[in-house]
DRENLUMPA-389725 format. One line per 4 residues: number of its first residue (from 1); for each residue x, y, z of N, C-alpha, C. Coordinates in steps of 0.02 Angstrom, whole numbers. Example, Ala and Ser with C-alpha at 12.3 -4.5 7.8 and 13.67 -1.06 7.14 Angstrom:
BEGIN
1) 660 -284 390 615 -225 390 660 -165 390; 642 -112 354 684 -53 357 645 2 394
END
This chain:
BEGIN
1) -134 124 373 -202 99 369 -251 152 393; -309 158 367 -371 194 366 -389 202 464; -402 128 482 -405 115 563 -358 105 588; -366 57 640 -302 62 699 -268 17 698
5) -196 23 705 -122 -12 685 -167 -93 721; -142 -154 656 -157 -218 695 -119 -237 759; -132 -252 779 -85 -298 832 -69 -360 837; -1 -376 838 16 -445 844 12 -464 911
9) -7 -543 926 -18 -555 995 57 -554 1032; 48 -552 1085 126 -537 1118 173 -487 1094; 131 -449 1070 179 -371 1036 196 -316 1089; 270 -309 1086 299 -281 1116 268 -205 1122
13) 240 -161 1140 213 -107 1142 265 -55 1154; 318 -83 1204 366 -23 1221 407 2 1192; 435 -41 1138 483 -40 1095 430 -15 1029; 374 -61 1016 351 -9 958 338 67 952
17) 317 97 1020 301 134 1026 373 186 1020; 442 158 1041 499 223 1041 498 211 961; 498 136 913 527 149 840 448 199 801; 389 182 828 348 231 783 338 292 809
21) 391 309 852 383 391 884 351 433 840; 414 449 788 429 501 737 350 474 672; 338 427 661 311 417 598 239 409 604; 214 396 678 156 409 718 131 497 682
25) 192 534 699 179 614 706 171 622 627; 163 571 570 134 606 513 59 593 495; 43 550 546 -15 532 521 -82 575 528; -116 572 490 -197 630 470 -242 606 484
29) -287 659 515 -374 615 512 -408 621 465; -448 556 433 -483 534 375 -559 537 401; -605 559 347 -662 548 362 -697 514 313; -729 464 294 -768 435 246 -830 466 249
33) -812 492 175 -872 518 145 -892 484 77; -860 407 67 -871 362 25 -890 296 68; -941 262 44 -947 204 100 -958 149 46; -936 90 86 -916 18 54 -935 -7 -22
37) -979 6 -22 -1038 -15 -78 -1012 49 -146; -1033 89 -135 -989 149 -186 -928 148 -219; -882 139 -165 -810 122 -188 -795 73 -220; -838 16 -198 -822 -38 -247 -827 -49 -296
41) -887 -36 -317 -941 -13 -386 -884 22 -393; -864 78 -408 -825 134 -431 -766 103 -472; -748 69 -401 -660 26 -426 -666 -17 -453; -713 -68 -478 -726 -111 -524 -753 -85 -593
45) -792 -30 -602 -768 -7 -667 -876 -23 -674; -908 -40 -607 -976 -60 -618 -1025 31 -620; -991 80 -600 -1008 141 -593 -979 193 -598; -990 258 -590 -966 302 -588 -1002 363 -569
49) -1027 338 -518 -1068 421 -495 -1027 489 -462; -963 490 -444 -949 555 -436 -862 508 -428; -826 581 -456 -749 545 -438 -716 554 -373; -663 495 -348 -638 502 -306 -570 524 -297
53) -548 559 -241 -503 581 -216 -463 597 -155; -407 561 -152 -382 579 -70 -298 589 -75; -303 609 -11 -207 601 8 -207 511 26; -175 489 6 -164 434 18 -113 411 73
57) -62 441 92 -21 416 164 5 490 186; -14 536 162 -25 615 217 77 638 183; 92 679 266 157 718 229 201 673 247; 267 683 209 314 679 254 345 714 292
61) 414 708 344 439 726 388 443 800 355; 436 870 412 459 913 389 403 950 373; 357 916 343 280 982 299 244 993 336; 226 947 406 190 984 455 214 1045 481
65) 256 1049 508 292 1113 542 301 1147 485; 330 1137 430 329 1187 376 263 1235 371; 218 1191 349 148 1230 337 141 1276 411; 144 1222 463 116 1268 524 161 1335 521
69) 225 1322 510 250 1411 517 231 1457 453; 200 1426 388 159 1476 367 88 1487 356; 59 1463 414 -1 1487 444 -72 1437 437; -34 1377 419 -87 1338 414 -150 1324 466
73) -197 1307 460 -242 1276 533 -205 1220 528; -219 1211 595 -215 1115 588 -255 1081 575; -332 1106 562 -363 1064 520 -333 1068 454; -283 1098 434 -262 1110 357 -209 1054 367
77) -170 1064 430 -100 1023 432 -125 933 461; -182 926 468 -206 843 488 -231 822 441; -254 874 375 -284 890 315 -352 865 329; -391 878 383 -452 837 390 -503 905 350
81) -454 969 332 -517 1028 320 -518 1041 244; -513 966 217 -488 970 118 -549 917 101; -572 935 63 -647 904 42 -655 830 26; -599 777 17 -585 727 13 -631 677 4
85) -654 646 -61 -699 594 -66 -665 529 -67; -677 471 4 -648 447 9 -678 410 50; -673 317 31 -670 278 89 -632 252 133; -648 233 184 -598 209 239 -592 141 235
89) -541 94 252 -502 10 242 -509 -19 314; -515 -46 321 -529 -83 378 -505 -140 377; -431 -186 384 -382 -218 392 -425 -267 453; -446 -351 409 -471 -369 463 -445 -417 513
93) -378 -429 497 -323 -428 553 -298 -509 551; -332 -523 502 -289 -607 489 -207 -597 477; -185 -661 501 -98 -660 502 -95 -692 448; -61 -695 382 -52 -755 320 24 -756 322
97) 84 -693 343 140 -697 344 177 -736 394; 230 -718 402 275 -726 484 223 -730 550; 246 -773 584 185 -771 650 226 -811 692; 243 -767 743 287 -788 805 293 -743 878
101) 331 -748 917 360 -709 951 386 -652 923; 362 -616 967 385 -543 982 466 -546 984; 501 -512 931 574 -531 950 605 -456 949; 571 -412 962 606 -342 957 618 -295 1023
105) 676 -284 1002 720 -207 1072 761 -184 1024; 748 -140 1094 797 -70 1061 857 -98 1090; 919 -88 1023 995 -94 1043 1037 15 1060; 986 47 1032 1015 103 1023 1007 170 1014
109) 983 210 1064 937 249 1028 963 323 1095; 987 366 1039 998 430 1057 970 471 1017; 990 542 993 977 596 989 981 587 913; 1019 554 893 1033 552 801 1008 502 765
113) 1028 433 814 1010 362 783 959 349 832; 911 300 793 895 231 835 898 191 817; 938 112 828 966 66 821 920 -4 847; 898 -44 823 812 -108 844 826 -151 818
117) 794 -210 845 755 -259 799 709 -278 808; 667 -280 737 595 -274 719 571 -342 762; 501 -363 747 456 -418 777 490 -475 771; 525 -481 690 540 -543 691 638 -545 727
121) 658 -490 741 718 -504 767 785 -485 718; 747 -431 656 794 -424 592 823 -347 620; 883 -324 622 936 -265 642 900 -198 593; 858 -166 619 854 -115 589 908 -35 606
125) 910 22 576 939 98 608 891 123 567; 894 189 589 819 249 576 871 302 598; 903 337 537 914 416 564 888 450 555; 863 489 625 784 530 634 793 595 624
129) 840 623 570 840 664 540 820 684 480; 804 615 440 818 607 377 735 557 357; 712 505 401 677 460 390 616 444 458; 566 438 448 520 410 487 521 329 495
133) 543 275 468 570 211 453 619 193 454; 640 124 511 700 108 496 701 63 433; 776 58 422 794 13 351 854 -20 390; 818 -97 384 873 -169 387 922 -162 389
137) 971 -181 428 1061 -191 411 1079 -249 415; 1018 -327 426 1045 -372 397 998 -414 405; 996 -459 368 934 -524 348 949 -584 375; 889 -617 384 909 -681 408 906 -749 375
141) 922 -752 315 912 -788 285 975 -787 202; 1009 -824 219 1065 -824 173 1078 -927 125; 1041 -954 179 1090 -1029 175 1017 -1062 175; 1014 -1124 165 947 -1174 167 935 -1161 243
145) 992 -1174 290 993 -1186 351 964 -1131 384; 974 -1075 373 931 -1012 394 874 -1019 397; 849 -1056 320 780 -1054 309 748 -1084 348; 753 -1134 368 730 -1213 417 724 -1178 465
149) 772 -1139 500 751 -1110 554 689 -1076 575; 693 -1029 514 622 -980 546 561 -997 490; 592 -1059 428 522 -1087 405 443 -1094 434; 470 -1120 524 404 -1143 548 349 -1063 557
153) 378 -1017 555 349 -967 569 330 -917 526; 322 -973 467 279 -947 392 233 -1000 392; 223 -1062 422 188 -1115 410 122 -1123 465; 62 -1126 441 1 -1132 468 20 -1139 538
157) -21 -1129 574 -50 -1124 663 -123 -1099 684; -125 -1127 739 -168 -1100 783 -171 -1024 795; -221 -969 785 -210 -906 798 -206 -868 759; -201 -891 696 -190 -844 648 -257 -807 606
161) -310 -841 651 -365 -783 628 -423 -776 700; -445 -711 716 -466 -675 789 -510 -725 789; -515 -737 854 -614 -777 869 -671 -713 851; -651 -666 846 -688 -610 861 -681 -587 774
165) -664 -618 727 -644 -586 633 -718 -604 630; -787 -612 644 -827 -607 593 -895 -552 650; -887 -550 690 -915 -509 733 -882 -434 720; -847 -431 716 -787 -358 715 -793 -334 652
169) -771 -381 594 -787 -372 531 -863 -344 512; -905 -383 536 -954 -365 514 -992 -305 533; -967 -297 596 -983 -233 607 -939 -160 577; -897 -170 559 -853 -116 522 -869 -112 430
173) -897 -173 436 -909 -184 329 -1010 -134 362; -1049 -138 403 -1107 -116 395 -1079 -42 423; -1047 -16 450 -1025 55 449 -996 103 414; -1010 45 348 -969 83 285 -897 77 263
177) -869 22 304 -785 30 279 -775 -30 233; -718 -34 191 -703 -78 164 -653 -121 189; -683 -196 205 -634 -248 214 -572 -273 170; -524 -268 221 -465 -305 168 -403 -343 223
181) -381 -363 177 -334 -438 213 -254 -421 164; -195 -403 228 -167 -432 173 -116 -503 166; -80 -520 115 -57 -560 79 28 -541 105; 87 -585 124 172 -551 123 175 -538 45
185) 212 -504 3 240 -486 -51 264 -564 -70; 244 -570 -141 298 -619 -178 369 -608 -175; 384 -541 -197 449 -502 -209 467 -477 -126; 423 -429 -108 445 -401 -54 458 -441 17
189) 431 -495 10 469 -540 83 517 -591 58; 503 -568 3 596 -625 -14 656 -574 9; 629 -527 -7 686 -462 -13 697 -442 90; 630 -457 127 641 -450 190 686 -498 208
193) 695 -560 156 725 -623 215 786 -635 197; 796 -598 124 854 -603 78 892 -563 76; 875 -504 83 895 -449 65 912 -427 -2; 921 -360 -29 926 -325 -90 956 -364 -137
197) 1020 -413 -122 1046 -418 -197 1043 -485 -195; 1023 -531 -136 1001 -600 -133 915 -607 -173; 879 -553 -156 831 -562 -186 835 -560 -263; 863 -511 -294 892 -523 -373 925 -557 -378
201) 984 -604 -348 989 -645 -399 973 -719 -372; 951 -726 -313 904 -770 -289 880 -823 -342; 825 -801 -388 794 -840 -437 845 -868 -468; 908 -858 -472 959 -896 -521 996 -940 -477
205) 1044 -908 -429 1079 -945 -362 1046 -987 -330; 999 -991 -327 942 -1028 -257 883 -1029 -274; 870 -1045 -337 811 -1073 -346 761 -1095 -312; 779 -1154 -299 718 -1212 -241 730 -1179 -173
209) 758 -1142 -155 743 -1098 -98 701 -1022 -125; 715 -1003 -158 659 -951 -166 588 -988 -201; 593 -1031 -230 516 -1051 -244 497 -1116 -167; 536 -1130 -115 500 -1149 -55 478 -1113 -6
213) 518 -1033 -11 480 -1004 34 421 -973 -7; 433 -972 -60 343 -951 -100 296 -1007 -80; 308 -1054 -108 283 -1110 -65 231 -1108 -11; 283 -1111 34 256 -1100 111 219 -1042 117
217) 232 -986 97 204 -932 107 154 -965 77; 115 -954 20 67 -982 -8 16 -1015 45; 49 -1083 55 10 -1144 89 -20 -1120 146; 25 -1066 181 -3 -1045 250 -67 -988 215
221) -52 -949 177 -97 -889 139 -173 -914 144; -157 -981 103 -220 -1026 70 -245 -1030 132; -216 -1068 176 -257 -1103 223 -301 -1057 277; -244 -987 306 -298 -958 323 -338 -891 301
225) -340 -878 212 -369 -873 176 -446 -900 171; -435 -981 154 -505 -1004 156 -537 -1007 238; -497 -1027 289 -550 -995 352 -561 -950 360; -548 -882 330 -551 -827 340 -651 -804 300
229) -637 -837 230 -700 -811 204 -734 -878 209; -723 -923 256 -788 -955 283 -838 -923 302; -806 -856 354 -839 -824 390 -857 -752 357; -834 -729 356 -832 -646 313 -804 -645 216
233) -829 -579 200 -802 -565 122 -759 -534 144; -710 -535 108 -652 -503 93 -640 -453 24; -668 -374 49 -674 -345 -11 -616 -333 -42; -549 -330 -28 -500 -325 -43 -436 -347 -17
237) -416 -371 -59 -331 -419 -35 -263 -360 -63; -226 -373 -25 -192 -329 -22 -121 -341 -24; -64 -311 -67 -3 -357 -57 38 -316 -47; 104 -269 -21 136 -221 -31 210 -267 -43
241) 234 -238 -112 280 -242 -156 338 -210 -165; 342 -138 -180 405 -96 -178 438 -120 -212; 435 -158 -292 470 -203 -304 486 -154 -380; 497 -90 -385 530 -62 -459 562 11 -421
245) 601 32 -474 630 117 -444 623 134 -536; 666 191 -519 649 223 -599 676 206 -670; 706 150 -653 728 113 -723 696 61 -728; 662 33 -691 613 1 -701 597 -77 -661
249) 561 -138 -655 550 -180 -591 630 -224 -590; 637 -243 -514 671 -281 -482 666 -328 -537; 608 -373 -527 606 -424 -541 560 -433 -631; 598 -474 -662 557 -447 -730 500 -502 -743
253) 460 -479 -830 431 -518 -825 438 -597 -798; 481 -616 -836 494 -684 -830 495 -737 -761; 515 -691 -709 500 -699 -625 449 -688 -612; 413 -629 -635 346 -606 -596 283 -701 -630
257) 294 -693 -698 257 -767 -694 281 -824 -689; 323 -841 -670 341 -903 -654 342 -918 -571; 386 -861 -520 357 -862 -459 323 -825 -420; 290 -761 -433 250 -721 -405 166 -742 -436
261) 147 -740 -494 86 -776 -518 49 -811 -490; 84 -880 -503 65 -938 -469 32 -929 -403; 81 -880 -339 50 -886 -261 25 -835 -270; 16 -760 -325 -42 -726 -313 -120 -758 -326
265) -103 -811 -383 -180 -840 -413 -189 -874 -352; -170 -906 -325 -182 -977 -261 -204 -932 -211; -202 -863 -185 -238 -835 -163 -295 -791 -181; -275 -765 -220 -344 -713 -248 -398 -749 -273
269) -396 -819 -308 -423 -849 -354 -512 -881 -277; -467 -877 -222 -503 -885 -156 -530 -855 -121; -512 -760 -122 -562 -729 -98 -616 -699 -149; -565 -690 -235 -636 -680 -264 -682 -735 -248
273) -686 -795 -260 -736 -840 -258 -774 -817 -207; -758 -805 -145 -814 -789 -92 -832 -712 -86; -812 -671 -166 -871 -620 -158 -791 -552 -153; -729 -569 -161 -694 -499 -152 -694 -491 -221
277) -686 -409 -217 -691 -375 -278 -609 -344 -304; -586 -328 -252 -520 -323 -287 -457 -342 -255; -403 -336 -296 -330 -361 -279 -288 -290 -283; -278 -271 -243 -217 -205 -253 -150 -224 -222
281) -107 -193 -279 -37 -203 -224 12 -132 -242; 47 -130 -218 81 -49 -177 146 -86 -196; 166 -33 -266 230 -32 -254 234 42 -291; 310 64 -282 333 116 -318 366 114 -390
285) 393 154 -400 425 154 -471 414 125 -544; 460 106 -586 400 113 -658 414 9 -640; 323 15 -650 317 -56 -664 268 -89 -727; 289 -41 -778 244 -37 -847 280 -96 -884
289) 346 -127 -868 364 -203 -911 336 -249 -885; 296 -256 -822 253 -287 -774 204 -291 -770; 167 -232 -812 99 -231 -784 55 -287 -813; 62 -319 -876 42 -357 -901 -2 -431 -861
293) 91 -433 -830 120 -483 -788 76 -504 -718; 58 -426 -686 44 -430 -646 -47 -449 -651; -65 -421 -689 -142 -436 -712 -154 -520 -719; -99 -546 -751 -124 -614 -751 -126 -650 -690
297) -89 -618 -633 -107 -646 -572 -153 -620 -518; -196 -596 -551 -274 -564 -531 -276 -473 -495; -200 -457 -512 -200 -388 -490 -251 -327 -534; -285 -312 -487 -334 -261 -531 -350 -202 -496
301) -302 -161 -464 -287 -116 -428 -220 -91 -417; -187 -59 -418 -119 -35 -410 -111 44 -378; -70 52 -353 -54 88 -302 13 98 -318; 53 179 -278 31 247 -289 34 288 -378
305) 74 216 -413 81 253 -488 119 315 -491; 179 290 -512 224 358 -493 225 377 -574; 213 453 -589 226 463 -666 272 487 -665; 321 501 -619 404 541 -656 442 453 -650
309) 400 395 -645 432 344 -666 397 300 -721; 373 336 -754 350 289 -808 272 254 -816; 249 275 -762 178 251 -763 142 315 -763; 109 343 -816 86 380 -842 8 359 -817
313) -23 377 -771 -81 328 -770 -151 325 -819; -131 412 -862 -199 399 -907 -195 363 -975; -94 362 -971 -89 297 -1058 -82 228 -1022; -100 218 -970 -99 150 -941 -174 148 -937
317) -211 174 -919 -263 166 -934 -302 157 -1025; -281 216 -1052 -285 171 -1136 -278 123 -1142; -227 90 -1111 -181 37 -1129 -208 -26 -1104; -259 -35 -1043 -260 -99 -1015 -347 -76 -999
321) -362 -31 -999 -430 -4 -977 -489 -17 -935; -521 -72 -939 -552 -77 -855 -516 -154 -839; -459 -168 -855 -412 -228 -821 -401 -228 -754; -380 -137 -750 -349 -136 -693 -378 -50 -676
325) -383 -27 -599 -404 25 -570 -336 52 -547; -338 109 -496 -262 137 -494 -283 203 -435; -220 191 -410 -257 245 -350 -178 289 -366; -178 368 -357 -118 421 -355 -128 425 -410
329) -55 447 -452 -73 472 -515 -36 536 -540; -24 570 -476 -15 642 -480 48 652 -459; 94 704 -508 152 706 -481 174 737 -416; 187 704 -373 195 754 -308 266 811 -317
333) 312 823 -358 335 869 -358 325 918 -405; 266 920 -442 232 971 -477 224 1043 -433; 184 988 -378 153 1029 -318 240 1091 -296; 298 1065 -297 359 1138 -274 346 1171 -323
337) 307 1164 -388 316 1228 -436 266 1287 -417; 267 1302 -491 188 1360 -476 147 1336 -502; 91 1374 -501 24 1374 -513 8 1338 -584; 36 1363 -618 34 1359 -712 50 1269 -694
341) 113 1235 -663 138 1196 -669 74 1125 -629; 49 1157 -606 9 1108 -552 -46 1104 -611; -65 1157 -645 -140 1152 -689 -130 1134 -736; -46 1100 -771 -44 1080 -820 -57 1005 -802
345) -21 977 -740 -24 906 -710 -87 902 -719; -117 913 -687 -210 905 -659 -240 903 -751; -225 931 -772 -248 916 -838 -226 871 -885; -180 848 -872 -149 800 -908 -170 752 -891
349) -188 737 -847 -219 672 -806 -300 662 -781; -343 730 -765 -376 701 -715 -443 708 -779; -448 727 -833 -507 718 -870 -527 663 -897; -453 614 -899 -460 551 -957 -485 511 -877
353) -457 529 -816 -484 478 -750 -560 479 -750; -576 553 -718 -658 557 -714 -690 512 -775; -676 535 -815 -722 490 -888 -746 438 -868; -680 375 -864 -673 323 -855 -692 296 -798
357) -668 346 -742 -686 300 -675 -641 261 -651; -648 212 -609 -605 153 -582 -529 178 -539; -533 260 -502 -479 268 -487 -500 308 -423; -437 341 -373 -442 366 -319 -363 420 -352
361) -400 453 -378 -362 523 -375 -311 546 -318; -242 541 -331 -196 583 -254 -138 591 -293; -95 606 -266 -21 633 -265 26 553 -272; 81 539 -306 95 478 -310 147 436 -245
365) 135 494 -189 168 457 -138 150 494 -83; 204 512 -18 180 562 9 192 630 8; 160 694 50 176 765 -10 259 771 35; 314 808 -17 370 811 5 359 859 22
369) 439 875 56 437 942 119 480 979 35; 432 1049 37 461 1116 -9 388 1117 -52; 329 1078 -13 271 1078 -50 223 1126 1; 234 1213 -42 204 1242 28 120 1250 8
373) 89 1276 69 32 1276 104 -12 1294 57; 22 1348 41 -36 1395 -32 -37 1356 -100; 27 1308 -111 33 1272 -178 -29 1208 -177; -22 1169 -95 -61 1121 -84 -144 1143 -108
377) -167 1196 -62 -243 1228 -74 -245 1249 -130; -217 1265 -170 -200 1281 -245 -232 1201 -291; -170 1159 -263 -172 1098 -299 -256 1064 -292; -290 1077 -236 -355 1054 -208 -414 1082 -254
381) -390 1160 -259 -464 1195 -274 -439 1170 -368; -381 1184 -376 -397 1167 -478 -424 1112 -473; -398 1048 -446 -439 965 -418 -511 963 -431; -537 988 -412 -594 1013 -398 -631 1050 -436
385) -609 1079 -485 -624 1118 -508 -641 1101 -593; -574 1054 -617 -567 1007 -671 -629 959 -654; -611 910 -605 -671 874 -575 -748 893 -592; -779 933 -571 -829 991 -585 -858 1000 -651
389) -777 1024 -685 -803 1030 -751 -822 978 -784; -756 915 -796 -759 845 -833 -819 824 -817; -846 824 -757 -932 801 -738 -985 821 -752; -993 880 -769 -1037 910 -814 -1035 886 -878
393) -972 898 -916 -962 852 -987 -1006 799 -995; -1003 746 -933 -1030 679 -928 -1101 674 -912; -1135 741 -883 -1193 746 -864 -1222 719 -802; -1164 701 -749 -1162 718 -695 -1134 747 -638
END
């Protein structure tokens, strides 16, 4: 996030603080030089006065120290010294997911592994050689009976939105940032409670258990959804997904509208009404048998657009055209080649964007480690440079 990590009440600080050691140390300083009103206009397809562009979640493990041993500043390595047109998000801290006790410690943690469980009490490992994130080693949710258990702690309460969300808010939406809220994943918190191969075949095995915890999720969404924009707009709702790799989505059409739809409309259908402008959701890999899919349940933003998986973002844009906006775009392993190879990317892509508008120009994930220093400032100034030109074309 743009600002500062939310906090859950009764959040364990000590334990978050050993699992976000390592993944703390990738994060960059952002400066908005796009403010609320601009971006939106932009991403709705209502303007287009200059195009945008950013790193979107900075390096991964490895490219800081890389660059620094060949001579980067650290304003180069926090990337705060790269010209970046860009607004800042401002997460206004409503709970719509899981909401409980703090259920996390460390079981394990030396020199190779660290061994946890997260908030809600699910077994994560993180080998901190390899990953800034741990990944699950087991779910809690297999049987109806599982579900009942930790049901209550998807279902409405007291608390789940600040006394302080329209005072706080409002002062961060008049300083230029953009408000947003998010939503648990249709796909991606089935897959937290299910795990990988319960979540595929879930929809067939367990039906009325995967459409009750949509359900619930939902009912709690709605409810403090609508108290939420009693008080404040909600410029953007937000869902993170992860729900395709490179052959293409988890879940196909036929799932995405029958149970993802439905509880995206039952929410979105509630903050547009009170004035939000868009729906983005964050997943990876090719989700072009989807995208259709996903539009009918008010998605009109998508995130990071990977093109060595199939989302090409300027024939997706032909293709659906101001339906949907799109932030990344750019192949991030262009950037290990040379020069020739980076100016063919940037051209392939960023003239048909500027034209059009409705996007945030970046790399389609974060930059990998073998992406060196001189290729990056390379990749910035052609950016820039295409940019420049295509805008003149347009006559501004």
């Amino acid at each position: 996030m743009d600002t500062a990590e939310i906090k859950r009440p009764n959040q364990n600080d000590d334990v978050l603080d050993i699992v976000l050691e390592e993944h703390r140390k990738l994060s960059t300083e952002r400066k908005m030089t796009v403010r609320r009103e601009e971006f939106l206009d932009h991403m709705t397809f209502q303007a287009n006065e200059r195009t945008l562009y950013r790193e979107t979640l900075g390096p991964l493990m490895g490219v800081k120290e890389d660059w620094r041993a060949q001579g980067a500043s650290e304003e180069e390595i926090n990337l705060s010294s790269f010209p970046y047109q860009e607004a800042l998000y401002f997460d206004c801290g409503i709970f719509t997911g899981y909401y409980g006790p703090d259920l996390s410690e460390i079981l394990q943690n030396d020199e190779e592994t660290l061994i946890y469980r997260n908030h809600m009490g699910i077994k994560h490992q993180l080998i901190k050689s390899s990953s800034s994130l741990g990944h699950p080693v087991e779910f809690p949710v297999s049987t109806w009976e599982d579900w009942e258990r930790i049901k209550p702690r998807y279902q409405f309460c007291e608390g789940r939105i600040s006394k302080s969300l329209k005072e706080t808010t409002e002062r961060m939406r008049d300083a230029g940032h953009v408000i947003i809220a998010n939503i648990p994943g249709g796909y991606d918190e089935i897959r937290v409670l299910l795990g990988d191969e319960m979540s595929l075949i879930g929809p067939y095995s367990q039906p009325e258990l995967i459409n009750d915890i949509l359900q619930t999720m939902g009912d709690t969404a709605v409810k403090v959804l609508e108290l939420a924009t009693n008080e404040i707009v909600i410029d953007m709702l937000l869902v993170h997904e992860d729900m395709a790799g490179k052959s293409g989505p988890l879940w196909g059409p036929k799932q995405v509208e029958e149970l993802m739809v439905p509880y995206y409309r039952r929410c979105w259908d509630i903050v547009k009404a009170k004035g939000g402008r868009l729906f983005n959701i964050d997943s990876d890999g090719d989700c072009s048998a989807i995208m259709a899919s996903l539009i009918k349940g008010g998605i009109n933003m998508f995130h990071p657009c990977e093109p060595c998986e199939k989302m090409d973002m300027a024939e997706l844009r032909k293709k659906f055209g101001t339906q949907i906006a799109f932030e990344g775009g750019l192949d991030k392993f262009v950037l290990m080649k040379d020069f020739k190879d980076i100016d063919d990317e940037l051209e392939r892509v960023v003239p048909e964007m500027v034209k059009t508008g409705g996007c945030v120009l970046g790399l389609d994930h974060r930059i990998p480690p073998g992406v060196s220093i001189e290729n990056y400032r390379h990749y910035i100034r052609k950016l820039i440079e295409i940019i420049d030109r295509e805008r003149q074309k347009l006559g501004t």
